[in-house]
N, C-alpha and C positions, 0 to 999 in steps of 0.2 A: 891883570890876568894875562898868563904866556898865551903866545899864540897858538892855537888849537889848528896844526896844519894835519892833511893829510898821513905824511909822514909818521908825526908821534902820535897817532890813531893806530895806524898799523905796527907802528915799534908795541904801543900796548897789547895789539893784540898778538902779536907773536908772543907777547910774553905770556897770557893769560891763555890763547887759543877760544877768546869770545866774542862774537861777531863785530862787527865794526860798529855799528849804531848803539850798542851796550858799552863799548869801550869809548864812543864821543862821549856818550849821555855822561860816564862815569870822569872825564876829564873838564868836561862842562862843572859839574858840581866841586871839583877837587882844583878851580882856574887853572888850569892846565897844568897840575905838578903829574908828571908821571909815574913817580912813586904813592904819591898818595893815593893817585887811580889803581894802580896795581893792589893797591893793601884792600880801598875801600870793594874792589872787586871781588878779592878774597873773602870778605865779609860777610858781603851778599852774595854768594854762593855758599859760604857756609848756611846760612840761614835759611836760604833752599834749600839744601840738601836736607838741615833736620824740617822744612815742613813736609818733604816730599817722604820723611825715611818711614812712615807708615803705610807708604801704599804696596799694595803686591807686586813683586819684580817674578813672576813667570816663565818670562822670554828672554833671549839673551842669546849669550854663544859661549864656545870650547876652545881657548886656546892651547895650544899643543907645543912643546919645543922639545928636541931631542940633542943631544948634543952632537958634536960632530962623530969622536969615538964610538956612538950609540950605545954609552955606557950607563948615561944618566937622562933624564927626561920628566915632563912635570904634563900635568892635566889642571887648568881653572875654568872655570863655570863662574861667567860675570853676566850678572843676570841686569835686565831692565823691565819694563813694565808693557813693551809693544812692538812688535815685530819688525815695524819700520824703524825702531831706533837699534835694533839688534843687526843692522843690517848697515847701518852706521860705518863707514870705513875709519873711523879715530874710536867707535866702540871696540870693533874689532880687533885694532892695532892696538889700544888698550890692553885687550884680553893677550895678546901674542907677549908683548911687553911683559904681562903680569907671569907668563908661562916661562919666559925665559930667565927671568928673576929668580921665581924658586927652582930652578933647573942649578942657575950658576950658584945661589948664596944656599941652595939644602933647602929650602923650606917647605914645610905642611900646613902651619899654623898660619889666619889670611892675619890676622891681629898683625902677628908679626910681619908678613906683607906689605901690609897698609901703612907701615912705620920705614918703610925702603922708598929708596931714590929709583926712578926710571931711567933710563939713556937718556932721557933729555936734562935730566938732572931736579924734575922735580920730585915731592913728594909725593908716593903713592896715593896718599889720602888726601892730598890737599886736590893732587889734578882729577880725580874721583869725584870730588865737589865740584870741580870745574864747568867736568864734566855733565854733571848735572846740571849746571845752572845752561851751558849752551844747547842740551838737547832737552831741557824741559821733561825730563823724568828720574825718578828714584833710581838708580844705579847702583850695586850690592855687589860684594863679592864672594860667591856665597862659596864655595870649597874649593880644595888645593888639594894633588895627589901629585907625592916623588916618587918616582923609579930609580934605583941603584940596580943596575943590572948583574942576575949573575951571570946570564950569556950575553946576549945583546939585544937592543930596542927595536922595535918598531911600533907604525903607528897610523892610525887611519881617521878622520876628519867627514864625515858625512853629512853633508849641507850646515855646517858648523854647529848642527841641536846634537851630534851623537860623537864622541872623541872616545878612542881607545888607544889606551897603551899595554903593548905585550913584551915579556921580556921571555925570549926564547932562546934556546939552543940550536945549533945550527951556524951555515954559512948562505944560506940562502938566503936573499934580500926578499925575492920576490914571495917564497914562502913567509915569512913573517908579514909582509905587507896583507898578504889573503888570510891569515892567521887573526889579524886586525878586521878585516873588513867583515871576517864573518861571525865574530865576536858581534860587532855592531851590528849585524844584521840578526843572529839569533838570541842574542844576550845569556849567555852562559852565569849562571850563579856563581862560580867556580870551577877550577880547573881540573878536578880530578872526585869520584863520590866518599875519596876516605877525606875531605874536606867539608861535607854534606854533614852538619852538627847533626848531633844524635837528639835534639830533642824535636827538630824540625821532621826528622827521621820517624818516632817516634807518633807524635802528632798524625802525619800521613801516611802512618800503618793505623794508627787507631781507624780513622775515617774509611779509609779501604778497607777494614775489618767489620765495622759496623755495614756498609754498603753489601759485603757480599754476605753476611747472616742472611739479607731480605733475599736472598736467592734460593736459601732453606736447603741448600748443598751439604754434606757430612761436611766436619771440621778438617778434617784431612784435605776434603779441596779447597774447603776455604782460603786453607794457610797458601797452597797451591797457588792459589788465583791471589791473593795479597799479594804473596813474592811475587808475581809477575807483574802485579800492579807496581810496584815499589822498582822494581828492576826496569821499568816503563819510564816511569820516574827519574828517575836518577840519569836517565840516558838524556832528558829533555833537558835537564837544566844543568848538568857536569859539560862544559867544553869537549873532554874526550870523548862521551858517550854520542853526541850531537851527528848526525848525518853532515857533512861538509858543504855546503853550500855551493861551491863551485862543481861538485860530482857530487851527489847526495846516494849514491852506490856506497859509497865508502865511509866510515867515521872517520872525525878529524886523530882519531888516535892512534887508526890503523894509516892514514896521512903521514902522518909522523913516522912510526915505524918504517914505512919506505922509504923514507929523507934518511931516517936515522936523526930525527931532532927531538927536543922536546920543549915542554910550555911548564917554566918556573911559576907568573904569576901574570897576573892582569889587571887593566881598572877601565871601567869603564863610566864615563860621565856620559848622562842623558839631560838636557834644560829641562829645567823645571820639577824634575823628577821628584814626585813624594809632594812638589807645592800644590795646595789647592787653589785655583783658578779661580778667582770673582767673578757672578756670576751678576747679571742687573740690569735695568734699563738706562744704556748709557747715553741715551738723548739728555735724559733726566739729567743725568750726571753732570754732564755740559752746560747745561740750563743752571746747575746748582753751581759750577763753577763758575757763570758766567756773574748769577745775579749777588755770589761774595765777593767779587774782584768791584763790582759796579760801587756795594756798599763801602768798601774799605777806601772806594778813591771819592766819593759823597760825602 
């Protein structure tokens, strides 16, 4: 058996990025071939990864890249399973990595993603498992959103759970940059009401219809009082309609109008957004993890 120095401990782990006691344990069993370590590592992080890929990934972060031009730009949402792992400085740089990806190669689709090389040259999927296997949780990539600009990007990052990207008109930096932040601060459905689908439309006239009958007003105020309700509506969840957050005097649309700029489109990623959160006794859980780890090595 080669001799298991210091040295080819840490050559393994630069190459794998898995702690040093996982990469002796793995060079112990493999007499010190360092390729074989390297494969039989691969292995065993694949095989964590699918025991892990059932559990809920909730939490996570927003990586953001814009190009230099600020012509093009990407949004991912790399989820994990606990705050403290989202907080991960190689989860993070992960997610940055995976934003700069679909920024340069066009991509939406994570499939296609996960089949791409990182700057360090591995596979997106493989260092994913890696990933997993050093931070000990489920790790997902759950969506991807490109920008092709038809003015120019901006884009705002909020304790890494909230990324937007807006693609506006204008020369202002710092106007787009507030453009972002207040997107993320009041979350706009859309950027304008003739983008408000008509059945969603629809729907929340019915509801406002039925509500103000119980007010036993003639039909003529009814209708009165709907369109106002609807027109209420439409202000709270359209971008333009929205009070500005930095001056809430003004709509972002009359904002605009003073620049002389305007708001093409937007995306906005929130973690988690739409997953339902496990809910349960997680002493339990620990106790249930603790006494199948006990059996399997019995």
């Amino acid at each position: 058996m080669a001799e298991i120095t210091a040295s080819i401990v840490k050559e393994l782990r630069d190459l794998t990025g898995l702690g040093m006691m996982e990469c002796k344990k793995a060079l112990i069993e493999t007499s010190g071939d360092l390729k074989a370590a390297e494969d039989l590592l691969r292995i065993k992080s694949g095989l964590k990864a699918n025991t892990a890929a059932n559990r809920i990934t909730a939490e996570g972060t927003i990586g953001i890249e814009i190009a230099v031009d600020k012509k093009s730009g990407a949004l991912v949402e790399l989820n994990c399973e606990t705050d403290f792992v989202a907080k991960n400085e190689d989860f993070i740089n992960f997610a940055k990595n995976l934003a700069q990806l679909a920024t340069t190669k066009v991509l939406t689709d994570t499939d296609v993603l996960s089949r791409e090389s990182l700057p360090n040259g591995k596979n997106v999927e493989e260092f994913r498992k890696e990933l997993i296997m050093k931070l000990g949780e489920n790790i997902s990539i759950r969506r991807c959103a490109r920008h092709a600009a038809k003015g120019r990007l901006a884009s705002y990052l909020h304790g890494g759970k909230i990324g937007v990207i807006v693609d506006y008109e204008g020369s202002d930096e710092i106007l787009g940059k507030d453009l972002a932040m207040h997107i993320a601060a009041s979350k706009p459905v859309c950027v304008s009401s003739d983008q408000v689908s008509s059945d969603l439309l629809l729907r929340e006239r019915q509801i406002y219809t039925a509500q103000a009958k119980e007010s036993g007003k003639s039909d003529d105020i009814i209708v009165k009082m709907v369109d106002g309700r609807i027109a209420k509506y439409l202000a709270e969840i359209t971008l333009l309609g929205q009070p500005f957050v930095k001056d809430p005097e003004q709509t972002v649309e009359k904002l605009l109008n003073k620049k002389s700029a305007a708001v093409n489109a937007f995306t906005m990623f929130k973690v988690g957004e739409g997953i339902e959160k496990r809910t349960g006794d997680f002493a339990n859980e620990v106790m249930s993890q603790i006494n199948q780890a006990l059996e399997n090595s019995s």
